[in-house]
Backbone bond lengths (Angstrom), bond angles and torsions (degrees), N, CA, C in turn:
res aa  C-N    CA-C-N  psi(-1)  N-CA   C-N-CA  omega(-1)  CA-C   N-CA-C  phi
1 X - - - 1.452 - - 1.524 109.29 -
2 X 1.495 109.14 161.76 1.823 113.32 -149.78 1.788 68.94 -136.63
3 X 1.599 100.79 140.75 1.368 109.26 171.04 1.987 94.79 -114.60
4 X 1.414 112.96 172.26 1.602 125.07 164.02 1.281 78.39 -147.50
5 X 1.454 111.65 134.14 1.514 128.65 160.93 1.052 125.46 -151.70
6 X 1.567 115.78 169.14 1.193 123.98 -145.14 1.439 112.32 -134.96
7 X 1.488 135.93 113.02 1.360 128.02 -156.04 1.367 119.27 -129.07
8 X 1.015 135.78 142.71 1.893 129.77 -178.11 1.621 104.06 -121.30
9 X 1.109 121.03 128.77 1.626 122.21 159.06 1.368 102.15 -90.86
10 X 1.799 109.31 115.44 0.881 137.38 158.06 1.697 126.89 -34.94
11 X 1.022 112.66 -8.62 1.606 113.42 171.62 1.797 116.75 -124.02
12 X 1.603 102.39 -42.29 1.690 95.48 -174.01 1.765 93.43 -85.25
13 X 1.513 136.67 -24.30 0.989 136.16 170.71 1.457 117.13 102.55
14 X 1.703 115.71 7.38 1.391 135.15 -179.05 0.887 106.48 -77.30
15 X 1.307 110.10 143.77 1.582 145.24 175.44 1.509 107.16 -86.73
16 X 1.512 119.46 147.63 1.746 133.74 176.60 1.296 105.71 -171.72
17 X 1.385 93.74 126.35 1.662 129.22 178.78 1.116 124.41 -100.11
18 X 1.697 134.89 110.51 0.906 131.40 -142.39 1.330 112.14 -144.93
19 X 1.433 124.32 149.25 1.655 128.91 178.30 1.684 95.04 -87.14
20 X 1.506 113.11 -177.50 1.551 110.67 149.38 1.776 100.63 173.76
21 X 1.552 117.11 150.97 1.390 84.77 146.69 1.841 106.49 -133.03
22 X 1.452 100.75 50.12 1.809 96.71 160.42 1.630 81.99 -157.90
23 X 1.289 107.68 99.24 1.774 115.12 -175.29 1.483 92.91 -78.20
24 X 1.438 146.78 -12.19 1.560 150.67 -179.62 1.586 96.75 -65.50
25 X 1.338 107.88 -73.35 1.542 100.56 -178.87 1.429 119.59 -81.20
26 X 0.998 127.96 -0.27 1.740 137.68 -173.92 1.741 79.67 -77.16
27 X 1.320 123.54 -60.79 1.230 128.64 -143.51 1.869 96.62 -69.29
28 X 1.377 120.32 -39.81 1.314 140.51 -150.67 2.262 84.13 -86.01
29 X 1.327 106.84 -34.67 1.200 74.46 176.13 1.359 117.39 -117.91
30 X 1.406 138.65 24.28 1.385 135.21 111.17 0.985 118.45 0.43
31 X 1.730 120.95 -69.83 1.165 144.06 -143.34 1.870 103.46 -90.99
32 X 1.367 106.34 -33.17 1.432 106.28 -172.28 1.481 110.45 -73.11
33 X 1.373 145.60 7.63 1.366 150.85 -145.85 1.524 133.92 18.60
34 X 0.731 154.58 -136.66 1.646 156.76 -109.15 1.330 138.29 58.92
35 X 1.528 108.90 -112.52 1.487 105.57 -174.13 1.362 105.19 -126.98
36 X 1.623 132.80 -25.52 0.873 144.43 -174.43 1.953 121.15 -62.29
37 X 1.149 117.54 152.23 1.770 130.46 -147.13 1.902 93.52 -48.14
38 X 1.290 102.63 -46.71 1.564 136.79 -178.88 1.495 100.07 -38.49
39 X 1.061 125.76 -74.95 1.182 133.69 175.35 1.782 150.02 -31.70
40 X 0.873 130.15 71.65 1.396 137.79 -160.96 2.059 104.38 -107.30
41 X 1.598 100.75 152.84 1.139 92.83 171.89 1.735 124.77 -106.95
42 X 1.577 87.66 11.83 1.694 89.90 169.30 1.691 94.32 -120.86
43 X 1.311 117.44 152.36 1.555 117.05 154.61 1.325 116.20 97.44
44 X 1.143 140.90 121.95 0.865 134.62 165.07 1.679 127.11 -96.52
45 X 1.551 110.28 143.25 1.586 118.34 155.58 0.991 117.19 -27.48
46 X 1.679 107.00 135.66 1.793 110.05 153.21 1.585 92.86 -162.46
47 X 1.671 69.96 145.97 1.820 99.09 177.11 1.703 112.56 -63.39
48 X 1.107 118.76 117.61 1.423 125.92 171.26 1.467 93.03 -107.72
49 X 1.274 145.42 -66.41 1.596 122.54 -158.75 1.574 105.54 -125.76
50 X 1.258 117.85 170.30 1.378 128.66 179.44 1.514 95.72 -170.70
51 X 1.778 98.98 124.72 1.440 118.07 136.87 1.422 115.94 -116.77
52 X 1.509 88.36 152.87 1.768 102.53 -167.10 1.857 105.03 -114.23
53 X 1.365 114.45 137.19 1.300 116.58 -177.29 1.755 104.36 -141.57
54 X 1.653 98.57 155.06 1.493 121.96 -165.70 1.361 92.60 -74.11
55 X 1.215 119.62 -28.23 1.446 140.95 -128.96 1.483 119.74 -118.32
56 X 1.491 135.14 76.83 1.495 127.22 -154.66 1.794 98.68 -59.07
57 X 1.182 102.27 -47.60 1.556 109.71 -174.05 1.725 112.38 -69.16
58 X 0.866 115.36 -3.98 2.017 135.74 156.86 1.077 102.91 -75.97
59 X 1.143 122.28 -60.34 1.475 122.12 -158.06 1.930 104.54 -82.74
60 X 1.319 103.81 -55.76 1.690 98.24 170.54 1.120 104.42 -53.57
61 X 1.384 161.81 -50.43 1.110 132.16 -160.14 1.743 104.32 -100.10
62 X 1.142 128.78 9.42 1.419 121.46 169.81 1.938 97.50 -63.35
63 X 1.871 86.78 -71.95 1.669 102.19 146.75 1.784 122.18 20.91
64 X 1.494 105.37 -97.47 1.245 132.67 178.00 1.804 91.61 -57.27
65 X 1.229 121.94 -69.59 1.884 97.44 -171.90 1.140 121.48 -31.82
66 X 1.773 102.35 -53.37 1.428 111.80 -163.63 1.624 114.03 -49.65
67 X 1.589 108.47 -41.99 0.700 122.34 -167.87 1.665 132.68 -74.85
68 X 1.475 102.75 -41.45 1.357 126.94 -179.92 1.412 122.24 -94.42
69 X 1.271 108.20 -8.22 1.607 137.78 -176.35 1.309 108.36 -100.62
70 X 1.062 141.56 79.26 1.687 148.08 156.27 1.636 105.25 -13.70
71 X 1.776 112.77 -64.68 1.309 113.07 -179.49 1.509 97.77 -59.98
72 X 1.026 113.81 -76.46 1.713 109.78 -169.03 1.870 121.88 6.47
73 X 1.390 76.38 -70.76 1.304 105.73 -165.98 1.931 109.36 -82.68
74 X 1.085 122.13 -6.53 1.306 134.12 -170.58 2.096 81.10 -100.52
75 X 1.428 124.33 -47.79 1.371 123.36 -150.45 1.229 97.89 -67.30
76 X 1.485 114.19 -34.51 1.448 136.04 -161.27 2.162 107.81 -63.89
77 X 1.468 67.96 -50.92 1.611 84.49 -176.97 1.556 129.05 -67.32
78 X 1.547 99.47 -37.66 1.660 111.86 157.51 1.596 104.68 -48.56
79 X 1.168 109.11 -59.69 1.718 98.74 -156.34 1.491 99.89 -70.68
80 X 1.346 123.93 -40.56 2.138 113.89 163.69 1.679 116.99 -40.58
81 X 1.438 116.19 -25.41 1.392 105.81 -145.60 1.606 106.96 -42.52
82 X 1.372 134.67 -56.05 1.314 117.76 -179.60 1.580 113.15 -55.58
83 X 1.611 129.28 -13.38 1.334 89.13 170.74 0.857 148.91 -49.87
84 X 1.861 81.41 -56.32 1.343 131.44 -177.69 1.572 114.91 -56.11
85 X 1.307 115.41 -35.04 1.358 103.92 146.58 1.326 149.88 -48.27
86 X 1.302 99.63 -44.49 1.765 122.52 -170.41 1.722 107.25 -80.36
87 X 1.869 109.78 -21.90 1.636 100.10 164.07 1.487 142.38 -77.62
C-alpha cells in the first residue's frame, strides 16, 4: 500500500505533502529533525489526511497534483477546514 498525506505542525501552522509507503515511520521521522523542509525545532507534525493506493504510480502522481496544482491542494484544504482548525 502507497500512502499521499497530509500534515500540519502544530505551532508554525505549515502545511506538507507527502508520498510514503510506511506513513508510521515516514511520520516518526518528520518529527525526529535534521535538515530537511519537514523539520522545525519547535512543534510537532501531525497527520491531518491520508489517501491510500494499490498503486505506487496512483499515489505519486496524486502526489504531484497535490502538489503542483494550487487548486488541488487549495480543494483539499476547503474540505479539512474544521480539522485544520481543531489542531
Amino acid at each position: 500500500m502507497f500512502y499521499v498525506y497530509f500534515l500540519r505542525n502544530d505551532v508554525s501552522k505549515e502545511t506538507y505533502i507527502g508520498f510514503t509507503s510506511n506513513i508510521k515511520q515516514r511520520l516518526i521521522r518528520h518529527n525526529e529533525g535534521g535538515k530537511k523542509f519537514t523539520t522545525r525545532k519547535e512543534g510537532t507534525w501531525r497527520l491531518i489526511y491520508a489517501e491510500i493506493y494499490k498503486s505506487e504510480d496512483d499515489a505519486r502522481a496524486r502526489e504531484r497534483k497535490l502538489k503542483n496544482h494550487g487548486s488541488g491542494k487549495h480543494e483539499l484544504i476547503k474540505r479539512l477546514k474544521h480539522t485544520l482548525l481543531d489542531t
